[in-house]
N, C-alpha and C positions, 0 to 999 in steps of 0.2 A: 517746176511744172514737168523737167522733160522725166524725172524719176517716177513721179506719182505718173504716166503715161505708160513707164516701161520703156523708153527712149534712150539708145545710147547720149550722151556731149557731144558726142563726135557727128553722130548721126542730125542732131538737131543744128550743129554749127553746120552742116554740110546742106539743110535747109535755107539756114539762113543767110548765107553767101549764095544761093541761088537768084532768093529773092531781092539780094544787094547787086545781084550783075543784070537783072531787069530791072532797075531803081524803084523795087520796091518798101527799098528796109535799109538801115544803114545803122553801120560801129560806131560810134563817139561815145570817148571813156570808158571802152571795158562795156557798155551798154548797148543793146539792139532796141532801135526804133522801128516804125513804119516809118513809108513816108509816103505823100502825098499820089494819087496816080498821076501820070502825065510829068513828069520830074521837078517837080514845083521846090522842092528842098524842101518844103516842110514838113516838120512832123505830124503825121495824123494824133490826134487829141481827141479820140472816140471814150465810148463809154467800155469798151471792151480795153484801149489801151489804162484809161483810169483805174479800170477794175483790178487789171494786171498785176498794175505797181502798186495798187494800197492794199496794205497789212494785213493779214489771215485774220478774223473774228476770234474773240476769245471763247474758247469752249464754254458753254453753257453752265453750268452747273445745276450740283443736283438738290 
């Protein structure tokens, strides 16, 4: 996501430890989550984080 953006790594991890030191996102296994507002631990489980993590569509054909 962060290349098709035009986004440094560096630049997008330096986002998302921002949003891990107001408990909004969190590391486990090499993975960035959300997490819950209010610091509930849990991961949010929207249809934006589903959409995320499942597989690119295979190109159409012609």
């Amino acid at each position: 996501m962060s290349a098709a953006a035009g986004y440094q790594p560096a630049t997008v991890t330096r986002h998302l430890e921002g949003l891990a030191e107001r408990g909004l996102a969190r590391l486990d296994g090499g993975r960035w989550y959300a997490v819950a507002p209010g610091g509930s631990g849990g991961a949010v489980r929207g249809a934006a984080a589903a959409e995320a993590s499942a597989p690119a569509p295979a190109p159409a054909s012609a």
